[in-house]
C-alpha positions in Angstrom: -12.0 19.1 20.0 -15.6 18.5 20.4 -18.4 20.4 22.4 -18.1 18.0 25.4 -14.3 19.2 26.2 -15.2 22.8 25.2 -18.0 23.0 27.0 -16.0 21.9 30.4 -12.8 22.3 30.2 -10.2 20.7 32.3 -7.2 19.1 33.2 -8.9 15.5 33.3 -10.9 16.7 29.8 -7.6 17.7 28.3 -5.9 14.5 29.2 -8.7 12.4 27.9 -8.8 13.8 24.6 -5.8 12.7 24.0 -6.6 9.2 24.6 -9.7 9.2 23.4 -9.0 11.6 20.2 -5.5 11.6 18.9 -4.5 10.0 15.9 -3.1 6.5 16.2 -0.2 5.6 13.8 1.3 3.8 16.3 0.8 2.6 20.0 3.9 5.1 21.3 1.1 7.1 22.4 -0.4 4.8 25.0 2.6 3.2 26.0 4.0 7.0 27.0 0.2 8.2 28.3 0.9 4.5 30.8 4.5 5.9 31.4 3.4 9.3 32.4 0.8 7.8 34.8 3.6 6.2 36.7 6.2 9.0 36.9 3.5 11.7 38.1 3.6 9.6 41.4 7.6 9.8 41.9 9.1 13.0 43.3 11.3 13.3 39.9 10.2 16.3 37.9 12.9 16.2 35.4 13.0 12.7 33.7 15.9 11.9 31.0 15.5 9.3 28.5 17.7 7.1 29.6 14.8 7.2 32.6 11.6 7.1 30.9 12.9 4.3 28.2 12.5 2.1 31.5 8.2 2.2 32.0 8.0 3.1 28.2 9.5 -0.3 26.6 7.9 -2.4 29.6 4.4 -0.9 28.4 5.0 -1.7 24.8 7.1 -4.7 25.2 4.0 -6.2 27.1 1.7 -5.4 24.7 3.4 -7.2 22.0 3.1 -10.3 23.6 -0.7 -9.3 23.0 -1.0 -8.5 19.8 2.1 -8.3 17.4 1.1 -5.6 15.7 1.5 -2.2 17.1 1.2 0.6 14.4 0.2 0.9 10.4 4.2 0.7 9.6 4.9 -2.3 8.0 8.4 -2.2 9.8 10.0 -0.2 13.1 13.3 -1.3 14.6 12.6 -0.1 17.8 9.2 -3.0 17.9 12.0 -5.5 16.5 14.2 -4.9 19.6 11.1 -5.4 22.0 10.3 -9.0 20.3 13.9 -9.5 20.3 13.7 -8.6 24.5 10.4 -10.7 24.8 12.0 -13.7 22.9 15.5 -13.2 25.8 17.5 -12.4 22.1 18.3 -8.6 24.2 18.6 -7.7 27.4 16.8 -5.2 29.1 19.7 -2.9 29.3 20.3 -3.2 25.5 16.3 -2.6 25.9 16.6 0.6 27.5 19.4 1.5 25.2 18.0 1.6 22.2 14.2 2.7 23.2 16.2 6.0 24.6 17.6 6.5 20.8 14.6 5.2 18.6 11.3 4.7 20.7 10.7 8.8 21.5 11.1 10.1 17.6 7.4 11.4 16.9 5.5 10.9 19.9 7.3 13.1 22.0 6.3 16.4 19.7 2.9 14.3 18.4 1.4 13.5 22.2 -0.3 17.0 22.8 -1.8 17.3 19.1 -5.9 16.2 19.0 -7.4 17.2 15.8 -4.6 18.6 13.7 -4.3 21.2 16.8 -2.3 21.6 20.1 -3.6 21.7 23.4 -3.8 24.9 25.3 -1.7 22.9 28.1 1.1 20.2 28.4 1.4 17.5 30.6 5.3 17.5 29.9 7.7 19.8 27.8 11.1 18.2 26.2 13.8 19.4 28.3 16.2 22.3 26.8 18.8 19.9 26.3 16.8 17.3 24.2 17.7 14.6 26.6 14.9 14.3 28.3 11.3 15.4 29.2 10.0 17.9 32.0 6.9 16.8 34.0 4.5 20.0 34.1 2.1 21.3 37.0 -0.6 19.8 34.7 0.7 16.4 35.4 1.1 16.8 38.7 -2.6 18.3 38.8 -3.9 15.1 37.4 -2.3 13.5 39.9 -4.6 14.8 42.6 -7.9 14.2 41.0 -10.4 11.5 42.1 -10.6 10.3 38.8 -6.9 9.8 38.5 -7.3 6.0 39.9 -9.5 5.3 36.5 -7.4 6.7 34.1 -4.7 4.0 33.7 -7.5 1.6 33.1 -9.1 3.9 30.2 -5.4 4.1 28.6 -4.8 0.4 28.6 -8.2 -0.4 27.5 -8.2 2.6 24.4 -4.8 0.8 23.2 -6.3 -2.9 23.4 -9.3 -1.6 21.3 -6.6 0.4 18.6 -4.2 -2.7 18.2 -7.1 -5.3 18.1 -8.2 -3.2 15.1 -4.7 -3.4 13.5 -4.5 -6.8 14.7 -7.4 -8.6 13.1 -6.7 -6.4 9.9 -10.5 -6.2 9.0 -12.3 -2.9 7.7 -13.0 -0.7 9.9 -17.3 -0.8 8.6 -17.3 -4.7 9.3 -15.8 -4.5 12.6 -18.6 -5.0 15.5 -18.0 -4.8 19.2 -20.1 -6.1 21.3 -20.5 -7.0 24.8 -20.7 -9.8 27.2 -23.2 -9.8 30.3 -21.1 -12.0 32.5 -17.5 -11.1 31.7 -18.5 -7.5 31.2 -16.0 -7.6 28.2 -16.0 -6.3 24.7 -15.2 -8.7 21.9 -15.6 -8.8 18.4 -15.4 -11.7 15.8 -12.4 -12.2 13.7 -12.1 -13.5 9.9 -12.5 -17.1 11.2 -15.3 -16.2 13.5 -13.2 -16.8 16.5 -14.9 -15.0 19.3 -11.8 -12.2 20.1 -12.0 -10.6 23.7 -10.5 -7.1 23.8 -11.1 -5.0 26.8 -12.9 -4.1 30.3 -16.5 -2.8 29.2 -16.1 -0.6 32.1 -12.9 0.6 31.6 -13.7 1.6 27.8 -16.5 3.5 28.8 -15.6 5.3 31.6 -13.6 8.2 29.9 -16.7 8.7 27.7 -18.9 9.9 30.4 -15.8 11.4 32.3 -16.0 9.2 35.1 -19.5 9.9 36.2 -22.3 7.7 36.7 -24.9 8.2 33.8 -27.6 9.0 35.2 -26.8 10.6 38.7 -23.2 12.0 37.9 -21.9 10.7 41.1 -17.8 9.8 40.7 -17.5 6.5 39.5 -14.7 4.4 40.5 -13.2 1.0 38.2 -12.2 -0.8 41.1 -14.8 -3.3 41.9 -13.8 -3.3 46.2 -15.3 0.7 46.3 -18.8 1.3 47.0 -19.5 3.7 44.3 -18.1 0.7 41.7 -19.2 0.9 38.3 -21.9 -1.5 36.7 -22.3 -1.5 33.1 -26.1 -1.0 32.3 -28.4 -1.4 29.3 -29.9 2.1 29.0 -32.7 0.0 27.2 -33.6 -2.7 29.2 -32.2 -6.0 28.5 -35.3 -7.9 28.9 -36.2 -6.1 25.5 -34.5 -8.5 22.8 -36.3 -11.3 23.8 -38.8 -9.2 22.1 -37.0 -8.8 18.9 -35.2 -5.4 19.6 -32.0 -5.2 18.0 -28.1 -4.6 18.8 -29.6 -4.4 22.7 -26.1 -5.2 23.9 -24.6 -2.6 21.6 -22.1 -0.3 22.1 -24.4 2.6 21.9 -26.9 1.1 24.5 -24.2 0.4 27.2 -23.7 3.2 30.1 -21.7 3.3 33.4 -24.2 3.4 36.1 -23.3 4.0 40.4 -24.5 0.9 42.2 -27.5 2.7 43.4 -29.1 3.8 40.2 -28.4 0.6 38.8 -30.0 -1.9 41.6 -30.2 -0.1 44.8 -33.1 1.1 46.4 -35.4 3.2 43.9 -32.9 1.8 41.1 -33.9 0.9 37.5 -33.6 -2.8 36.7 -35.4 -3.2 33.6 -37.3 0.1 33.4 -37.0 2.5 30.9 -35.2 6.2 32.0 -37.3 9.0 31.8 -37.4 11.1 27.8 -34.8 13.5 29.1 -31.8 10.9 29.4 -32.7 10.0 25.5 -31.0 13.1 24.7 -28.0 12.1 27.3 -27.5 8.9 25.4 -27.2 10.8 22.3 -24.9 13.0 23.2 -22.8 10.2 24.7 -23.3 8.6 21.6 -21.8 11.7 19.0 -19.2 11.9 21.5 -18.2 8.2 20.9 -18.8 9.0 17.0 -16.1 11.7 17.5 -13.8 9.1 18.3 -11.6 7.2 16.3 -12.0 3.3 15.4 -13.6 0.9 16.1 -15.7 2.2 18.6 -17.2 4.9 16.5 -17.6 2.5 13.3 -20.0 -0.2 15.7 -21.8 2.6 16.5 -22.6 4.3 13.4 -23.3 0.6 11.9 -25.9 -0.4 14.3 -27.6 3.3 15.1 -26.8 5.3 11.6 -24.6 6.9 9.6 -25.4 10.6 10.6 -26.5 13.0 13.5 -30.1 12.7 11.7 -30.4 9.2 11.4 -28.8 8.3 14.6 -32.0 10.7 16.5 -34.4 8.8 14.5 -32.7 5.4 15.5 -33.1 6.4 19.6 -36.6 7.8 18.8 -38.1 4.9 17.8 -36.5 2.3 20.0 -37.7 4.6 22.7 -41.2 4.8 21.9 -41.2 0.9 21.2 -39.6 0.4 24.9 -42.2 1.9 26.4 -45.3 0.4 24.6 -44.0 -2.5 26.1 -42.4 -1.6 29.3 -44.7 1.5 30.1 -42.8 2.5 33.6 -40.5 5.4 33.4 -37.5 5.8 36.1 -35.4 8.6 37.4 -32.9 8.7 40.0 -33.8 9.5 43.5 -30.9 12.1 43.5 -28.7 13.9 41.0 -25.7 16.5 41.1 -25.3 18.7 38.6 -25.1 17.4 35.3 -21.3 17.9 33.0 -22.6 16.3 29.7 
């Protein structure tokens, strides 16, 4: 695990690691992380498989219908009975059925391994009579957290940027995700260069600073109605590429800001932070690196291929930003920091 999630450990640190970290073979993963969401929110702490196929096929079923492919296996029989279900060839009984006997083989024992290891906790243990799972206090913890409303939106957006990858079957150095002002989405160009839309820029981002705002650390929240929303700022000023500064709507240069550091009163707007958030961004950054694909591959393309390079990269953009932008901004307040 890296140094952010050691550093602070936590129930929301522990869960987001294995979004943000574990290997993907396969989407099971997500689809179960969605499922898991749901059921911490019911009164039922025992859940058989019979009950958890229900959530579990919906989630994958739906996500065939956005892109086909869903693992690196060039075949699975439990994916052929959710395109038979999606093309009315099953019925969602049948559905159910056969997700309880084929859809929980790995990812029930794979779900709590990040980096070859397990976590010190579980969010659910498989019942003693193999027939189901057992929701644990650590679930029911992450229930009651503030950032509990975001974390839905990080799982769904982690498995749109995992099956886009698998989806447009390109290498992971080639891939490029970038982002669009208006929409606030991430897209990337396929083989054709056909402009392909894959997630919330917000909702990517978000785990990645763990729900803080960059800059203040106030809690961040993904629904737009809230007043501590989250607008997606260019820690580098956008105002910049109009003066030949590269990859400005990068990956790497994109934060989640709180409305007030952003554009309230005292807020940035096209200033440049103060030196100390450089080394923020970078850390951000290596903890996007320690990801898996493709974020971490758009990165490393754009800023470097190494810790080195990478410092080198934010250095010198930095000291070009303010040749030309000279005023420096900080926040009027901040909490303590967490990364």
């Amino acid at each position: 695990m890296s140094d952010f999630e050691e550093r602070y450990p936590s129930t929301e640190n522990y869960w987001r690691s294995v979004i943000l970290f574990g290997k993907n073979v396969a989407s099971y993963k997500f689809a179960l992380a969605a499922s898991l969401l749901e059921l911490a929110q019911s009164e039922a702490s025992s859940i058989s498989y019979d009950e958890l196929a229900i959530p579990f096929s919906k989630h994958v079923a739906r996500h065939l219908q956005l892109a086909d492919k869903q693992g690196t296996s060039s075949s699975s029989k439990f994916l052929s009975a959710c395109r038979q279900f999606n093309s009315n060839q099953m019925t969602q009984e049948t559905l159910v059925t056969t997700t309880a006997k084929l859809g929980f083989v790995n990812v029930i024992d794979a779900f709590h391994i990040v980096n070859n290891k397990d976590l010190p906790i579980r969010f659910f243990k498989e019942r003693s009579d193999k027939r189901g799972i057992e929701l644990t206090d650590d679930i029911y913890r992450l229930a009651e957290l503030q950032q509990f409303q975001n974390l839905p939106f990080e799982v769904e957006s982690r498995w749109r940027l995992v099956e886009t990858a698998w989806e447009l079957n390109i290498s992971r150095n080639i891939i490029a995700v970038e982002h669009d002002d208006e929409k606030r989405l991430l897209f990337t160009v396929d083989k054709s260069l056909r402009r392909v839309g894959i997630t919330s820029s917000r909702s990517a981002l978000n785990g990645y600073q763990k729900g803080k705002c960059f800059y203040c650390f106030t809690d961040l929240s993904l629904n737009t109605d809230v007043v501590y929303g989250a607008d997606v700022d260019h820690f580098f000023p956008h105002t910049l590429r109009q003066h030949g500064f590269k990859w400005i709507n990068g990956i790497w240069n994109l934060v989640l800001s709180c409305y007030d550091c952003n554009r309230g009163t005292g807020g940035k707007f096209a200033q440049v932070p103060e030196m100390r958030f450089l080394e923020r961004l970078h850390k951000r950054n290596e903890f996007l690196v320690s990801s898996h694909h493709p974020l971490r591959e758009t990165l490393m393309t754009q800023t470097g291929i190494d810790d080195a390079k990478r410092r080198v990269f934010l250095n010198e953009y930095y000291d070009g930003a303010v040749t030309l932008l000279i005023h420096k901004w900080r926040p009027l307040t901040e909490h303590a920091p967490v990364f």
